[in-house]
C-alpha positions as CSV (number, residue, x, y, z in Angstrom):
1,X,14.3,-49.3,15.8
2,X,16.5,-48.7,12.7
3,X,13.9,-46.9,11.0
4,X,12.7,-45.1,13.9
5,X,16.3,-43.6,13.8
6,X,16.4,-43.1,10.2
7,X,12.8,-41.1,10.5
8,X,14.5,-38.7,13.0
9,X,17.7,-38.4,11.4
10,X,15.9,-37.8,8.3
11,X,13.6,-35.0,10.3
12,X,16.3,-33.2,11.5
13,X,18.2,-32.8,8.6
14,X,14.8,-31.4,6.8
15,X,14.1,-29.3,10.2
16,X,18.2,-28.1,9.6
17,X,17.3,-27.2,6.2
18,X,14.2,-25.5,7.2
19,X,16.3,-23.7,9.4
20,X,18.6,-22.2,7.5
21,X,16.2,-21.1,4.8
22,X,14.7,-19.2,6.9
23,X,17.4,-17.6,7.9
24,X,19.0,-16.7,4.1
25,X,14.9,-15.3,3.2
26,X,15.5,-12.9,6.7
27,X,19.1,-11.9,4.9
28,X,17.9,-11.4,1.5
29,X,14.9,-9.6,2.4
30,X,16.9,-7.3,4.0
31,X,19.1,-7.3,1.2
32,X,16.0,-6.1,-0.6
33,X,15.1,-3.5,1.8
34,X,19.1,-1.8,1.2
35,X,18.8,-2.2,-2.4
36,X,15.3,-0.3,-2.9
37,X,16.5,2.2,-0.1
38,X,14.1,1.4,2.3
39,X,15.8,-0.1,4.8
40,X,18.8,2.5,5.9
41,X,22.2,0.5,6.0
42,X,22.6,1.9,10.0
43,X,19.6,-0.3,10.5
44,X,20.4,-3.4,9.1
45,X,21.1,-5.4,12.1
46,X,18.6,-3.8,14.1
47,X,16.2,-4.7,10.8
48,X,17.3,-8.2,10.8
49,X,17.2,-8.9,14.8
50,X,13.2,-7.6,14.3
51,X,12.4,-9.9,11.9
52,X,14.3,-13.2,13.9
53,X,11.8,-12.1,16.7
54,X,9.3,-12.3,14.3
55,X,10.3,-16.1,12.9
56,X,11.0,-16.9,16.7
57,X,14.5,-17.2,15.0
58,X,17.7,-17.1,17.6
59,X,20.1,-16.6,15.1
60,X,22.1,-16.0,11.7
61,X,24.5,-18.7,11.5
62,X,27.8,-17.6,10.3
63,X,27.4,-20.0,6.9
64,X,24.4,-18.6,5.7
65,X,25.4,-14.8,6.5
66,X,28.5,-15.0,4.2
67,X,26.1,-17.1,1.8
68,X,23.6,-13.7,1.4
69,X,26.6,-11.3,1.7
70,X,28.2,-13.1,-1.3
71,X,25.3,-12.4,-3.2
72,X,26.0,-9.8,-6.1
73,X,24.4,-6.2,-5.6
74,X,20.9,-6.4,-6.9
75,X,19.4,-3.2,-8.6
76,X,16.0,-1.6,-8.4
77,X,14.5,-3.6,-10.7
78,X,16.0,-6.9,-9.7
79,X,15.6,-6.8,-6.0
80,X,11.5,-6.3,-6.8
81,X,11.5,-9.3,-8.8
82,X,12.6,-11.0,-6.0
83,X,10.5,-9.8,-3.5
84,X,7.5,-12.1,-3.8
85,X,9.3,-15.6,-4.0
86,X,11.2,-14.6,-0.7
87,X,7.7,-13.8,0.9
88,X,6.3,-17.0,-0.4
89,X,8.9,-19.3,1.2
90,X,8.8,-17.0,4.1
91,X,5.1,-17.5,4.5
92,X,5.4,-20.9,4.0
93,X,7.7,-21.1,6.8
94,X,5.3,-19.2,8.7
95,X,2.5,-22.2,8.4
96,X,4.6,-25.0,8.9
97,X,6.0,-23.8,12.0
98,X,2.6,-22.3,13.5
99,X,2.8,-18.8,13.4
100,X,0.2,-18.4,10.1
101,X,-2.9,-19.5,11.4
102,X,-3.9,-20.4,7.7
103,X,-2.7,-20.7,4.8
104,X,-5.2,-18.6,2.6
105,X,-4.9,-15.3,0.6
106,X,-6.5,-13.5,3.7
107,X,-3.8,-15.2,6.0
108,X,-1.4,-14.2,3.8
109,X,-2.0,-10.9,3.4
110,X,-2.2,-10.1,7.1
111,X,0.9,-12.0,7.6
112,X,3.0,-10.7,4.4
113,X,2.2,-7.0,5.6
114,X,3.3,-7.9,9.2
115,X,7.2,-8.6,7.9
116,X,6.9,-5.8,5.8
117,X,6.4,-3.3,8.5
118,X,9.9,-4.3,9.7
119,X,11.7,-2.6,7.3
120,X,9.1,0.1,6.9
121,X,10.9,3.5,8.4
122,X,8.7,5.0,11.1
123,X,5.7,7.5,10.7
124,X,8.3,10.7,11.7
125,X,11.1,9.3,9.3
126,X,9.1,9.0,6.5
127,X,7.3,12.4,6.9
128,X,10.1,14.4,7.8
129,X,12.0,12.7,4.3
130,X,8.7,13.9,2.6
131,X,8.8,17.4,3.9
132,X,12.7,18.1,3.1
133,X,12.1,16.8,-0.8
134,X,8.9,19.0,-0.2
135,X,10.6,22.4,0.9
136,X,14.2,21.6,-0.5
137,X,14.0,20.3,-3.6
138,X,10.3,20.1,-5.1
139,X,7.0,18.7,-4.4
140,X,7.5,16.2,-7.0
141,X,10.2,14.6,-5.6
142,X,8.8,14.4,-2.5
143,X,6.1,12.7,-4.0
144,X,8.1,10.7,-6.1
145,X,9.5,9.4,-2.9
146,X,6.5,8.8,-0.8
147,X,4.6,6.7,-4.1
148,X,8.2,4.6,-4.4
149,X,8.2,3.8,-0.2
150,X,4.5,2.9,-0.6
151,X,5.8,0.5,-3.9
152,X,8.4,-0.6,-1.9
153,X,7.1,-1.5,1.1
154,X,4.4,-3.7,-0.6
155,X,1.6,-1.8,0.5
156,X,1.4,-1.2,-3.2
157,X,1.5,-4.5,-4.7
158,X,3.4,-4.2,-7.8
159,X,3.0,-7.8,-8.8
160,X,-0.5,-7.8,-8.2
161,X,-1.2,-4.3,-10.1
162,X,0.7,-6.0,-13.4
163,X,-2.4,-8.2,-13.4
164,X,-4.8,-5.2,-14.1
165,X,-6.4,-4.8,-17.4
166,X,-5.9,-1.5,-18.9
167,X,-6.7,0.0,-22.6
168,X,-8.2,2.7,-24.4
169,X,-10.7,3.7,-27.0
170,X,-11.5,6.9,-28.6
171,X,-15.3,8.3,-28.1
172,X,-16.4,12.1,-29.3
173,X,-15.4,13.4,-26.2
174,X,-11.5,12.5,-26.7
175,X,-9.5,9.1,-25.8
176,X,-11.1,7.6,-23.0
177,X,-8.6,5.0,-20.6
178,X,-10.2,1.9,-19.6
179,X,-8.8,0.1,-16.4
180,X,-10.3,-3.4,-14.6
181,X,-8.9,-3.8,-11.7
182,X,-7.8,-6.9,-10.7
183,X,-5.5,-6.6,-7.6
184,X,-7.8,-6.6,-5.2
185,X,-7.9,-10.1,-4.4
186,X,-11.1,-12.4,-3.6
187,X,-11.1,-13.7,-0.1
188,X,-11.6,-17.0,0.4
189,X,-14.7,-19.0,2.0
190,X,-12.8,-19.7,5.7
191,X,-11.8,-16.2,6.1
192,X,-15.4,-15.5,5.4
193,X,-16.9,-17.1,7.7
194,X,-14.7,-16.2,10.5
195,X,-14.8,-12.6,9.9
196,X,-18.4,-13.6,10.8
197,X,-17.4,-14.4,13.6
198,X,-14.9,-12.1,14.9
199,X,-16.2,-10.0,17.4
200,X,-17.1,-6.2,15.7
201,X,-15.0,-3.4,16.3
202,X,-14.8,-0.1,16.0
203,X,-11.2,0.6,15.3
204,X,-10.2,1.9,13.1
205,X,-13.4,3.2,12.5
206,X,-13.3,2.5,8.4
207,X,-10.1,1.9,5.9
208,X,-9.3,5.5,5.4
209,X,-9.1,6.2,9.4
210,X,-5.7,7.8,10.3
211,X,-5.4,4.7,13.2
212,X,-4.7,2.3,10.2
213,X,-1.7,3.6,9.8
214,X,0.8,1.0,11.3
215,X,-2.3,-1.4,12.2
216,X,-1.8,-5.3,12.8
217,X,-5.4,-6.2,11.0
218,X,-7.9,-8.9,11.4
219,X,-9.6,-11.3,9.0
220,X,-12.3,-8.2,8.4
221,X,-9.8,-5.6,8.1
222,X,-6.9,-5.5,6.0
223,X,-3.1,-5.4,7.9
224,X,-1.5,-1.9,7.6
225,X,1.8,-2.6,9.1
226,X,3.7,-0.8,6.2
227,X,1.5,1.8,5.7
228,X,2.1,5.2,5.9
229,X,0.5,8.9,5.6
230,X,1.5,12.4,5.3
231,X,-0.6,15.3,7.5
232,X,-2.1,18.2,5.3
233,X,-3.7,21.8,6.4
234,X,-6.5,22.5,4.5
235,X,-8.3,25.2,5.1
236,X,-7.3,25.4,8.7
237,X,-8.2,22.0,9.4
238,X,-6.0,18.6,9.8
239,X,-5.9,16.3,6.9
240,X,-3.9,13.5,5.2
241,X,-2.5,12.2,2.1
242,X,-1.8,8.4,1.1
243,X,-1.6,6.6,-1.8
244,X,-4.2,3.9,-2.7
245,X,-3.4,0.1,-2.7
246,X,-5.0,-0.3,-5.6
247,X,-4.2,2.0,-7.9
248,X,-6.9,2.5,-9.7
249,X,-5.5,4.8,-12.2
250,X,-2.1,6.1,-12.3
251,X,-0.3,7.2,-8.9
252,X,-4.0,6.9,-7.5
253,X,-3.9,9.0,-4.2
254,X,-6.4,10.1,-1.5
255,X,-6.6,13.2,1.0
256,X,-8.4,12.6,4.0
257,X,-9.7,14.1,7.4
258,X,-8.3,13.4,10.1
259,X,-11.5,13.0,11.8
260,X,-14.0,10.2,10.9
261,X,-16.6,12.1,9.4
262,X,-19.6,11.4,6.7
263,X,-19.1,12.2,3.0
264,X,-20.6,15.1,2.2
265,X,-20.3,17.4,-1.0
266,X,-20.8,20.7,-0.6
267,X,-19.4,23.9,-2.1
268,X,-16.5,24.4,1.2
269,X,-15.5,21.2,-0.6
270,X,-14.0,23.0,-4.0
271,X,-12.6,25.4,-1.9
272,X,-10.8,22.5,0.0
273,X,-9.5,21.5,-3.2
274,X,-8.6,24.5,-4.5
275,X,-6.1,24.6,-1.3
276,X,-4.2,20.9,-1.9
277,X,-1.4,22.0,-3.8
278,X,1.2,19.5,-5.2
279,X,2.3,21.8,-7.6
280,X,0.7,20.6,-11.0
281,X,1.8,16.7,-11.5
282,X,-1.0,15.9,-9.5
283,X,-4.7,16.4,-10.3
284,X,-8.0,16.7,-8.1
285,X,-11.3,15.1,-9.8
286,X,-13.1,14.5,-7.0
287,X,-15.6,14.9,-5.3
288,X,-16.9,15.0,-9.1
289,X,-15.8,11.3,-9.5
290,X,-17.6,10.6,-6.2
291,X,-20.7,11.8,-7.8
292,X,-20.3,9.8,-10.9
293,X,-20.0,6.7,-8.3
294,X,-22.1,7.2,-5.2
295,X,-22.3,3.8,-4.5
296,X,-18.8,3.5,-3.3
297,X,-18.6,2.4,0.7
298,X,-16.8,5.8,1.4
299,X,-17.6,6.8,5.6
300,X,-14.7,9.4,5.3
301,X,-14.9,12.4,3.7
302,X,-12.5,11.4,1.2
303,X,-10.8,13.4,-1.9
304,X,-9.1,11.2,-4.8
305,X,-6.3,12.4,-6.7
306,X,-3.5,11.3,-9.8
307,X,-0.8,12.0,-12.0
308,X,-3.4,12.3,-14.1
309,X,-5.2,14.0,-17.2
310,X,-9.1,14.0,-16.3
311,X,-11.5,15.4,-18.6
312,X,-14.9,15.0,-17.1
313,X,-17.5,15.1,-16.0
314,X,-21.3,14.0,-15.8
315,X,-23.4,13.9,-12.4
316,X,-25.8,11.7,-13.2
317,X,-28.2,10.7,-16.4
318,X,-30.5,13.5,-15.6
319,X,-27.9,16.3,-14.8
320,X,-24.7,17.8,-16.0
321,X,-22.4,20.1,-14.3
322,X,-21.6,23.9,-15.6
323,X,-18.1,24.8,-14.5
324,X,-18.5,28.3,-15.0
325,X,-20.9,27.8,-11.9
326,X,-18.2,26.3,-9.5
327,X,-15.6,27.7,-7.8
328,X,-12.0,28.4,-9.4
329,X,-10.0,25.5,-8.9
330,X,-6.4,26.7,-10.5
331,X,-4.5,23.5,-10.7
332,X,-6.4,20.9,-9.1
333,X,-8.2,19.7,-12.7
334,X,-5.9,20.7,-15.1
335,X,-7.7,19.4,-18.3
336,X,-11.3,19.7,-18.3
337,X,-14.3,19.2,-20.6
338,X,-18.1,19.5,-20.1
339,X,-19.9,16.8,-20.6
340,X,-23.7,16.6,-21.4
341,X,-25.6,13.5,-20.3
């Protein structure tokens, strides 16, 4: 009998503990979310209320909320250092208590992205911040905001990206940069086979699909919760600009249709990139580097850009490209060099 009462006494004290962890991660993530900006302090209770629904959390007891608010100010730099062992414990949490189904990089992911979206501003915030910078004060800053909010939110995973291998070496044709990417991260066996499983669908219809902006995910399709996109015109048509998760190369960005439609390249295609202006800190390679790589699993028709120099470019072994045969494209490659195969 004794240690029947010592096993529950000792079970509520770790459940108490548990408890109250839980509650300081929900403070300090928020905490994280005023100190990189992207949660607004008007919505900080309304932030943390979202993500106690989320836990299945009732409350903020008055102990640990004077605990977090004692907390010094955190900069930048310090509050993303922090970001990944709160999400860790949080996600732990998550397992333990039921609400993970498993406890897997896949799982994870799905999961990590979900609390994220609680502090993500909404799709009309973030573009109507974007188009103020924009008109207002420049096209740099407005996307110098958008790349930070995609950083921020974790949609870009900073931690993940440090693990990338990057270097150069120089060739005849100038410095040429190197990058393996390592971010993207294996899934594991279980996830694998129940993304077998899991019944097909056609939403969104691929990864670049406007409808994955804001979607929960499955085991076969990553969680976009804190993602967000800004609507284009080109050439009298609807389109949309994102940044990339993975980052293949510096600021790596992509412009979109807004309707699911096959890759093609064709010569309306230049003249589509001739008409995405960010002013000139951003550069447009493709569709030349979608040549270069046509094995790529693209089923929109997708343009990639930078903050990059490019200097390219060869089609194929058998063919080079002549750029006095293609249409003038002012700023969108803004160092070029023909290559011969």
């Amino acid at each position: 009998m004794c240690a029947e009462l010592i096993g529950t006494a000792f079970a509520d004290r770790l459940y108490k503990k548990e408890y109250e962890m839980i509650q300081e991660n929900i403070l300090e993530l928020v905490k994280y979310g005023l100190s990189t900006g992207l949660v607004d302090p008007e919505d900080k209770v309304y932030t943390i209320n979202r993500l106690l629904e989320l836990f299945q959390v009732d409350e903020i007891e008055d102990a640990v909320f004077e605990k977090v608010e004692n907390l010094p100010v955190w900069t930048q730099e310090e509050a993303e250092g922090k970001l990944e062992g709160i999400l860790a414990e949080m996600m732990d949490y998550a397992y333990e208590n039921g609400l993970m189904a498993e406890n897997s990089i896949v799982y994870k992911d799905l999961f990590d992205t979900k609390i994220m979206g609680c502090l993500v501003p909404e799709p009309s915030s973030v573009r109507k911040t974007f188009r103020d910078l924009y008109e207002h004060t420049s096209p740099l800053a407005a996307t110098d905001y958008f790349y930070k909010l995609s950083c921020d939110s974790n949609y870009i995973r900073r931690q993940r990206i440090k693990k990338d291998r990057k270097w150069t070496t120089d060739t005849e044709f100038g410095t040429l940069d190197i990058t393996i990417n390592l971010s993207k991260p294996e899934k594991d066996p279980k996830a694998i086979a129940a993304a077998k499983m899991q019944k097909q669908s056609a939403y969104p219809k691929c990864q670049l699909c406007k409808e994955n902006e804001g979607y929960a995910g499955r085991v076969n399709h990553p969680a976009r919760q804190n993602h967000r996109i800004i609507p284009l015109t080109i050439n009298h048509s609807d389109w949309f600009f994102q940044y990339s998760p993975y980052v293949y190369y510096n600021e790596h960005c992509i412009v979109f249709n807004s309707k699911h439609t096959p890759m093609k390249i064709e010569r309306a295609t230049f003249g589509k990139l001739e008409n995405i202006r960010m002013k000139r800190h951003l550069s447009m390679p493709t569709p030349i580097t979608s040549l270069i790589t046509p094995s790529l699993p693209l089923q929109e028709r997708e343009e990639t850009s930078s903050n990059w120099i490019w200097c390219c470019v060869t089609i194929s072994p058998q063919r080079s490209i002549r750029w006095e045969s293609i249409i003038p494209m002012q700023s969108c490659i803004i160092s070029k060099k023909r290559i011969s195969a």
